[in-house]
C-alpha positions as CSV (number, residue, x, y, z in Angstrom):
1,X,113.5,76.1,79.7
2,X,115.1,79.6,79.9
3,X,114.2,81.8,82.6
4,X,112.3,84.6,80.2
5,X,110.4,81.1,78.6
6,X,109.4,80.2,81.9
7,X,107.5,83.9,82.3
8,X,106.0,83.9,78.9
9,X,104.4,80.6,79.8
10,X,103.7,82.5,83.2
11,X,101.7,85.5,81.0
12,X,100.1,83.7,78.3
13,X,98.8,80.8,80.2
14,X,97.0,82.5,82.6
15,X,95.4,84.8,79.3
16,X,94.6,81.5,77.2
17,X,92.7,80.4,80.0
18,X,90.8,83.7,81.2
19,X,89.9,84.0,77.7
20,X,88.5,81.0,77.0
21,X,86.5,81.4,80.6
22,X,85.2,84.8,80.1
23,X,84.1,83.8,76.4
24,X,82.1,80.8,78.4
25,X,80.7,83.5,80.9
26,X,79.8,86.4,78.6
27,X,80.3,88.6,81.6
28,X,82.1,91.3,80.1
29,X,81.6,95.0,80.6
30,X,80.0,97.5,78.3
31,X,82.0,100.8,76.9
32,X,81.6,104.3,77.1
33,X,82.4,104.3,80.6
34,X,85.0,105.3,83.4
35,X,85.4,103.0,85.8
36,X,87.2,102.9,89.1
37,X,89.6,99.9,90.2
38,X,92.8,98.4,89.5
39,X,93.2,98.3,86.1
40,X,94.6,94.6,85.8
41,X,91.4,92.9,87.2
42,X,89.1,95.3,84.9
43,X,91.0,94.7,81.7
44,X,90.3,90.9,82.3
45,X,86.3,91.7,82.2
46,X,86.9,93.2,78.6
47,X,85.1,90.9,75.8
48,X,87.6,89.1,73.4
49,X,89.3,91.1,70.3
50,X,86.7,94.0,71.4
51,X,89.4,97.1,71.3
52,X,91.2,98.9,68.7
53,X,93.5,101.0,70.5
54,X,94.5,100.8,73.6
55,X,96.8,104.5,74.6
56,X,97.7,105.1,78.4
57,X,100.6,107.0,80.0
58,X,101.7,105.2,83.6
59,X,102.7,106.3,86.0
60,X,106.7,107.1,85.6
61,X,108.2,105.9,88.7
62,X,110.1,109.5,89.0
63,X,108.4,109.9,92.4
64,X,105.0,111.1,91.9
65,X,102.3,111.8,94.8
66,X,99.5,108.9,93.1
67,X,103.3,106.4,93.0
68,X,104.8,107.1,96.3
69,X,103.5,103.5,97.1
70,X,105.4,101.8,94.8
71,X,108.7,100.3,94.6
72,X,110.6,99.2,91.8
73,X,109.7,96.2,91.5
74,X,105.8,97.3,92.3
75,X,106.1,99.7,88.8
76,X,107.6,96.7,87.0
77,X,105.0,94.4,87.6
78,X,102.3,97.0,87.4
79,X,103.1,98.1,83.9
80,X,103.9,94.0,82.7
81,X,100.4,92.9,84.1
82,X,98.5,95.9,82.4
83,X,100.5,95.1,79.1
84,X,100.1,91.1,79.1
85,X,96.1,91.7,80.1
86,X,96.0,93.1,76.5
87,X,96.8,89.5,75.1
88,X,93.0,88.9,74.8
89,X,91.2,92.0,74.5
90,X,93.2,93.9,71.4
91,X,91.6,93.2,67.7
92,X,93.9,91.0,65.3
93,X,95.7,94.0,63.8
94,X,94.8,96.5,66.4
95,X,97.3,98.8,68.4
96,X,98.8,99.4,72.3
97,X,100.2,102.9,72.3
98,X,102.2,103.8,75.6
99,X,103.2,107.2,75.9
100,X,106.2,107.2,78.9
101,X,109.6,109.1,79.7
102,X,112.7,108.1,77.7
103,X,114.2,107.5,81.5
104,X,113.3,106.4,85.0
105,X,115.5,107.3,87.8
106,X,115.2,106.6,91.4
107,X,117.5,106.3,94.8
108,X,119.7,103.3,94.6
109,X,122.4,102.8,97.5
110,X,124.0,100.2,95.1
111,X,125.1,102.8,92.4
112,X,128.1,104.6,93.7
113,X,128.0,108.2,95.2
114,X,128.1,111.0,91.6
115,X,131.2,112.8,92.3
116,X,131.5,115.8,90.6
117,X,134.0,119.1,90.6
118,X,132.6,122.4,89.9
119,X,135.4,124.4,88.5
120,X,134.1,127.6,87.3
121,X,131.1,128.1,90.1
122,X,132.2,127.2,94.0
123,X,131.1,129.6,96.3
124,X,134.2,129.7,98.4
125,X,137.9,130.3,98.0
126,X,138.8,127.4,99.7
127,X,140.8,124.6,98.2
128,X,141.1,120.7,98.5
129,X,144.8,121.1,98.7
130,X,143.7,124.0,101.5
131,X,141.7,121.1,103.4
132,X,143.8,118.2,102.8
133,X,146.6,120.6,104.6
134,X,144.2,121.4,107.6
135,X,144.1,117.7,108.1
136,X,147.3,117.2,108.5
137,X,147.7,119.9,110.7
138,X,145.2,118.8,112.9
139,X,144.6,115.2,112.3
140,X,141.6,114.5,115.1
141,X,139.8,117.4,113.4
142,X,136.4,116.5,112.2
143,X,134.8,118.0,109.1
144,X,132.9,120.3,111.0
145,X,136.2,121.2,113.3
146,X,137.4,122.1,109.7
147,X,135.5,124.4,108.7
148,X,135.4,126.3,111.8
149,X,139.0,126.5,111.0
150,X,139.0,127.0,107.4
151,X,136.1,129.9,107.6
152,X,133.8,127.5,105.5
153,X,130.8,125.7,106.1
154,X,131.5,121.5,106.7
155,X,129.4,121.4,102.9
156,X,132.2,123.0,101.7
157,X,135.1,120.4,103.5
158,X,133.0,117.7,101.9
159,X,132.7,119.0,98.5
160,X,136.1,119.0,98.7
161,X,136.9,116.1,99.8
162,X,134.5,113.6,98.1
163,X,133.2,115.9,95.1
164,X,129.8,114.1,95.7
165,X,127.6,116.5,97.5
166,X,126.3,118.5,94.0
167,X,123.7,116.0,93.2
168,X,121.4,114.4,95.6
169,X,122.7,115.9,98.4
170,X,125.0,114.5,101.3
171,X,122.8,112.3,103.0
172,X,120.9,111.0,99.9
173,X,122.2,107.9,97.4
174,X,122.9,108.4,94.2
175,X,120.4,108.3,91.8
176,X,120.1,105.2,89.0
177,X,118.6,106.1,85.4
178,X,117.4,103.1,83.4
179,X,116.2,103.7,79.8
180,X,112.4,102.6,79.9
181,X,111.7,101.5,76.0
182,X,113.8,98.4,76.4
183,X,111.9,97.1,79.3
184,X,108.3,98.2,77.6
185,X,109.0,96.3,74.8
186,X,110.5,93.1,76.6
187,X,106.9,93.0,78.5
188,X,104.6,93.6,75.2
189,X,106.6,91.2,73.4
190,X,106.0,88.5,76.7
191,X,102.0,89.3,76.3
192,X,102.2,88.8,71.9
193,X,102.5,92.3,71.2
194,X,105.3,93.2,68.3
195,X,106.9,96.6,68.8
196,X,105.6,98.3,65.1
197,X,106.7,101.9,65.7
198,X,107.4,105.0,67.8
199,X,106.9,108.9,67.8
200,X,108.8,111.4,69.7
201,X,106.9,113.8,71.5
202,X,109.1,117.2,71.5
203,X,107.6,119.0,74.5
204,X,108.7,121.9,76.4
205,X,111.4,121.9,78.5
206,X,110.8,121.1,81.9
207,X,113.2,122.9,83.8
208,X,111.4,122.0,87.2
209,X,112.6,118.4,86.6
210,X,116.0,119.5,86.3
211,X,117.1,121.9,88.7
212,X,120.5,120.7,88.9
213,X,121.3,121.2,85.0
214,X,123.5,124.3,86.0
215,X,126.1,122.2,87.8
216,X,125.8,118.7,85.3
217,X,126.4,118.1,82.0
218,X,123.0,116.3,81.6
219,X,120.0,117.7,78.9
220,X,117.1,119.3,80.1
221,X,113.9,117.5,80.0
222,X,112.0,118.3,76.9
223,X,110.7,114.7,75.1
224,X,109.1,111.7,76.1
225,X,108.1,108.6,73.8
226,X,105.3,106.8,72.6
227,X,105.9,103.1,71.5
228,X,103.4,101.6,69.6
229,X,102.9,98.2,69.5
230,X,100.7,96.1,67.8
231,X,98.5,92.8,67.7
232,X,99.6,90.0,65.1
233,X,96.7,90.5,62.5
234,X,95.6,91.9,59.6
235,X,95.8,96.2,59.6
236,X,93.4,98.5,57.7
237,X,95.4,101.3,56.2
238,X,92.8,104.0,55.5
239,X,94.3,107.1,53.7
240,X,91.4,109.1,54.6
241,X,92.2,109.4,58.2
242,X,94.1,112.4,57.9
243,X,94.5,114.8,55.2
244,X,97.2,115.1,53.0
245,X,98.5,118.1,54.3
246,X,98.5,116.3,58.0
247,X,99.9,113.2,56.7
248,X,103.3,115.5,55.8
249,X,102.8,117.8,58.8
250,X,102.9,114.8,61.6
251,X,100.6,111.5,60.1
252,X,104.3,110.4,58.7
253,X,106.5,112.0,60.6
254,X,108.6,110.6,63.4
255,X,108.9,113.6,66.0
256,X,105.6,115.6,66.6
257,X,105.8,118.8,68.4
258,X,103.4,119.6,70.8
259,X,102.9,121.7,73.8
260,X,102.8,120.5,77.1
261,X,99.7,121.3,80.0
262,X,100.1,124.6,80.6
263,X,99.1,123.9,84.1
264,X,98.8,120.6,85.7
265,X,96.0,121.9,88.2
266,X,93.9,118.9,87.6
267,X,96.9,116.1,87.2
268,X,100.4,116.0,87.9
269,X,101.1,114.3,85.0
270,X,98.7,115.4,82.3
271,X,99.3,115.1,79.0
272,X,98.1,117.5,75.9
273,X,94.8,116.5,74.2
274,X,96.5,117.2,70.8
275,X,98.8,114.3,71.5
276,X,95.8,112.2,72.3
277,X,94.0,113.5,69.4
278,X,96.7,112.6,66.9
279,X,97.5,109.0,68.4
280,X,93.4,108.1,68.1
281,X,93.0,109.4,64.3
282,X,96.2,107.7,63.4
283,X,96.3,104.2,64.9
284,X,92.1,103.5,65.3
285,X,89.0,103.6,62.8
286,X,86.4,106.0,63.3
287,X,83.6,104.1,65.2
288,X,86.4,101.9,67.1
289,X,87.0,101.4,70.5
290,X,89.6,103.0,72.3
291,X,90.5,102.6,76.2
292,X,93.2,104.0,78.5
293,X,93.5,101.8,81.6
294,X,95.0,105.0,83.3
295,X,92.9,107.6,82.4
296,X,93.7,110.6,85.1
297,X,91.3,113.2,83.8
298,X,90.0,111.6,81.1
299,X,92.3,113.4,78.2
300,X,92.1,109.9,76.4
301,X,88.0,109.4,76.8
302,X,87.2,112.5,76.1
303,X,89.0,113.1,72.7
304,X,88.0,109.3,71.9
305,X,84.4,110.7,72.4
306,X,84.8,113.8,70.6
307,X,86.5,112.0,67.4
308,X,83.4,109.2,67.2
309,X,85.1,106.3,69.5
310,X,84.0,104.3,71.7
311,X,86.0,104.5,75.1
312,X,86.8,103.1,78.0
313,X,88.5,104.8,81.0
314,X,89.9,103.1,84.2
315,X,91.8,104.8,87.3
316,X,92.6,103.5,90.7
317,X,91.5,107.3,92.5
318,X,88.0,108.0,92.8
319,X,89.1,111.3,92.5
320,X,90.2,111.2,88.7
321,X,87.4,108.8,87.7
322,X,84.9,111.6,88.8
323,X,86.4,114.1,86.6
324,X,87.1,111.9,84.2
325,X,83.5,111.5,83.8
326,X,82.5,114.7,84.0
327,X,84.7,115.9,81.2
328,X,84.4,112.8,78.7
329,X,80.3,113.1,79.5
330,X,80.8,116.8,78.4
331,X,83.1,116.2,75.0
């Protein structure tokens, strides 16, 4: 049996079996709550074919205050046990919508050191050919001995030398980027779930993310994805959802153009309500059950409540669950 066999046995096993003991139990929770705990042991408490849509943003992994816990490998298996939980709880036909960056990056001492030469913008006169002749001149002379002589500061000796103190720093590693839809789909696929589409959300750009863009050739950030997936089953396409002047506006359109938080005074990583809004009309019935195993603030509940769903909200931080509450209980 091939290695990824081997872990889809490891998913759906354990699912066939918790759902056939939690349909022998009836202990499942109710909806229209927010609840606080990890989300993989409160998704398992869900009754059977019970949701319609489930839409969560995880955390990123792009060094976050709430992630600062986790490692690689922590995210990985966070985001593959929330996805394969949704074996058993998602209606025939319904819909797992995860909105995430197009990219993760993080430290990695195994990816080698970014060298880079800035031609148009160094700060100081000084040469590599100047250095390298320094050197040779005064061959004990270490780099901060070299500067001293050169007039420069030992930054600059390096720069020269190595070309790889413009991004990360000297004493940082170099940074690895890994595209993230590949490895969302891999996991849904593991749990049952069939990748059925995706929508670009064109945001602002983020020019806080990206204060190196003057000195790289790398894009500003300014999208993120959302990749729906879906539950082998039969879909109710309902024209009425939207009107016909929203189907041609976003409803069919791949790339929606929304606005990010103007302030993220509540969240770090909040997301719009309009995105929320349009993912709920579009992928879940009016009277349906929606949940969002990360809630933050309640941005998902809230707008689930507001359009006639039934929700479900679930955060690890007491902190989030209480406004989450608040704000949803207000909609």
């Amino acid at each position: 049996m091939t290695q990824k066999a081997l872990r889809q046995v490891s998913y759906i096993l354990p699912t066939v079996l918790q759902r056939s003991s939690l349909s022998e139990s009836h202990q499942f929770l109710s909806f229209d709550r927010i609840i606080t705990g990890d989300a993989r042991r409160v998704l398992r408490s869900l009754p059977v074919a019970s949701v319609d849509l489930s839409f969560w943003s995880p955390p990123y992994y792009v060094g976050k205050s709430y992630e600062s816990g986790l490692s690689f490998d922590d995210w990985q298996d966070l985001l593959r046990d929330v996805i394969a939980c949704h074996a058993h709880f998602l209606k025939p036909g319904g819909f797992l919508a995860v909105n995430i960056g197009d990219i993760i990056c993080f430290r990695d001492s195994k990816i080698p050191r970014f060298q880079a030469n800035n031609v148009r913008g160094k700060k100081h006169p000084v040469t590599k050919e100047q250095v390298l002749e320094t050197q040779r001149r005064h061959p004990g002379a270490n780099r901060h001995q070299l500067a001293t002589i050169l007039g420069c500061s030992e930054q600059t000796v390096q720069r020269r030398l190595q070309h790889n103190n413009v991004r990360g720093g000297k004493n940082h590693v170099s940074t690895k980027v890994l595209l993230t839809g590949c490895m969302v789909a891999e996991w849904a696929e593991e749990a049952g779930l069939y990748l059925y589409d995706q929508r670009v959300w064109h945001k602002d750009p983020c020019w806080a993310n990206s204060r190196w863009h003057s000195n790289s050739y790398r894009a500003v950030d300014e999208f993120e994805h959302v990749y729906i997936f879906w539950q082998p089953g039969i879909v109710d396409y309902d024209r009425l959802r939207l009107t016909d002047a929203e189907w041609s506006a976003w409803g069919s359109r791949g790339v929606w153009t929304i606005k990010s938080v103007r302030r993220n005074t509540r969240h770090e990583a909040e997301f719009p309500e309009e995105l929320a809004e349009r993912v709920i009309r579009l992928f879940s019935p009016s009277g349906g059950v929606v949940i969002d195993p990360f809630v933050g603030t309640g941005t998902t509940t809230a707008i689930a409540k507001r359009l006639g769903r039934r929700w479900l909200g679930i955060d690890l931080d007491s902190k989030y669950t209480t406004m989450a509450r608040k704000r949803t209980n207000e909609s």
